[in-house]
C-alpha positions as CSV (number, residue, x, y, z in Angstrom):
1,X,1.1,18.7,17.7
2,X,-2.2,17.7,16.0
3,X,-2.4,14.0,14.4
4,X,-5.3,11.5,13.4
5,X,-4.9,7.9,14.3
6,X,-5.9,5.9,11.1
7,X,-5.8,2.0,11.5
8,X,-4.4,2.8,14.7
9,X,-0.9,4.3,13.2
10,X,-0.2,7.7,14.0
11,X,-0.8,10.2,10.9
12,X,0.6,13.6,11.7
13,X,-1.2,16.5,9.9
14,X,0.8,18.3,7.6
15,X,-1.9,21.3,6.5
16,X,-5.0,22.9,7.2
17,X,-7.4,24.6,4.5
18,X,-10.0,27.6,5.4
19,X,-12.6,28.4,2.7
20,X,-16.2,30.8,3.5
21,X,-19.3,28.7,2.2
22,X,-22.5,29.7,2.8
23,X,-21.6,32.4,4.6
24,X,-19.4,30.2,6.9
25,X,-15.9,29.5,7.5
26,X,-15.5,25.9,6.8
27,X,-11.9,24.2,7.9
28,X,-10.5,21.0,6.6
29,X,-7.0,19.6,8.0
30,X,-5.1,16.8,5.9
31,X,-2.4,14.4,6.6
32,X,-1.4,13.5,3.1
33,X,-0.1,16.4,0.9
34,X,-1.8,14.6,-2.4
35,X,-5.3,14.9,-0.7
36,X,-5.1,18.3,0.4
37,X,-3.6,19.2,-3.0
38,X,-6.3,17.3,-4.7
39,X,-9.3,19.3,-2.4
40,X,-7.7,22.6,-3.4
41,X,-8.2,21.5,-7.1
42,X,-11.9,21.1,-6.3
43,X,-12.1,24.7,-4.7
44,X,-10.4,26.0,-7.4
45,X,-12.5,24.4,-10.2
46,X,-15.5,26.1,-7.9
47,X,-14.0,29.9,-7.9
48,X,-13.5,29.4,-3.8
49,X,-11.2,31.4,-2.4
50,X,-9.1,29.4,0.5
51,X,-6.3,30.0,2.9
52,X,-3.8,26.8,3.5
53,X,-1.9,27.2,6.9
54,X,1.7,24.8,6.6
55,X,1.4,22.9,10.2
56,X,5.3,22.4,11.4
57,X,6.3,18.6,11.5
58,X,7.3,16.4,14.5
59,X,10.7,15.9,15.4
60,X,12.4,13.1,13.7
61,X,12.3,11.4,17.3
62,X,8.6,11.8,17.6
63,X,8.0,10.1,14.0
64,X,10.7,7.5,15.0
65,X,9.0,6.7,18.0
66,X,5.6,6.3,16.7
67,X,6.5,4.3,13.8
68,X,5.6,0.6,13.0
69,X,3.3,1.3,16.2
70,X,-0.4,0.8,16.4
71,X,-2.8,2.4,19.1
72,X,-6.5,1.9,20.3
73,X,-7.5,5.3,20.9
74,X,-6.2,8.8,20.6
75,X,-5.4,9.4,23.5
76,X,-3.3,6.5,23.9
77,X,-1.2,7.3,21.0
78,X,-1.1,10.8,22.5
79,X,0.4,9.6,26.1
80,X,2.8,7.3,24.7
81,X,4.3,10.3,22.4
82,X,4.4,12.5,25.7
83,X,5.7,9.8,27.7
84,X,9.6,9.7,28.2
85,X,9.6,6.0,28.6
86,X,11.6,4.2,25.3
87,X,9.0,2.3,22.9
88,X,10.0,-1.6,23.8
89,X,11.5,-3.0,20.3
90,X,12.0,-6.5,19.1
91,X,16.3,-5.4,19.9
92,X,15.8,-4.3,23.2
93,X,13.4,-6.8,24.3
94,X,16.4,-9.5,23.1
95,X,18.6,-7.8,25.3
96,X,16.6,-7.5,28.0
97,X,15.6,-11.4,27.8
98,X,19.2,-11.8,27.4
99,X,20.1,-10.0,30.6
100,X,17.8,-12.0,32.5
101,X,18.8,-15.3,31.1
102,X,22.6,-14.2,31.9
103,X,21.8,-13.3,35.3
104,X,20.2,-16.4,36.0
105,X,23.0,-18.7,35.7
C-alpha cells in the first residue's frame, strides 16, 4: 500500500501516470483524482502519450483507522497502520478513565 503523508494525515494514492520525455520514462503518482486528471490534460494538450495504472484502495478499516490522525514521519504513519494495536479515541479513552475511576472506589 503506497501513501504520502501531507500535513501529517495519511493520503493514500489512488493512480500512477507513465509518460517517455526526453527519451526517458518519467512517473508521477497522485493522491487526488482531480490532480491526476488535471496533469493528463497537460499531456494531452502536449501530444504525450501516457499510461495511468488504477492503484487498489485500502480497506475501509485501514482508512478508518488512519483518519482524523496526524503523524511526524512516514514511517510512523506506516507502523501504526501495520500495527494491530486499536487507535486510542476520545470514546475509548472515556471508558478506560471510567474503568479506572470505578475500580478505584
Amino acid at each position: 500500500m503506497k501513501f504520502y503523508l501531507v500535513g501529517g494525515e495519511v493520503r493514500f494514492l489512488t493512480h500512477k501516470v507513465e509518460w517517455q520525455e526526453r527519451g526517458e520514462t518519467q512517473t508521477r503518482e497522485f493522491y487526488d483524482p482531480a490532480k491526476k486528471d488535471a496533469f493528463i490534460d497537460r499531456l494531452q494538450e502536449r501530444d504525450i502519450e501516457y499510461t495511468v495504472t488504477k492503484y487498489d484502495p485500502p480497506s475501509q478499516e485501514i482508512r478508518n483507522k488512519v483518519s482524523g490522525k496526524k503523524f511526524d514521519t512516514i514511517e510512523e504513519a506506516r507502523q501504526f497502520i501495520e500495527s494491530d494495536i486499536e487507535p486510542v479515541t476520545l470514546e475509548s479513552l472515556a471508558e478506560i478513565v471510567a474503568d479506572i475511576i470505578g475500580g478505584a472506589i
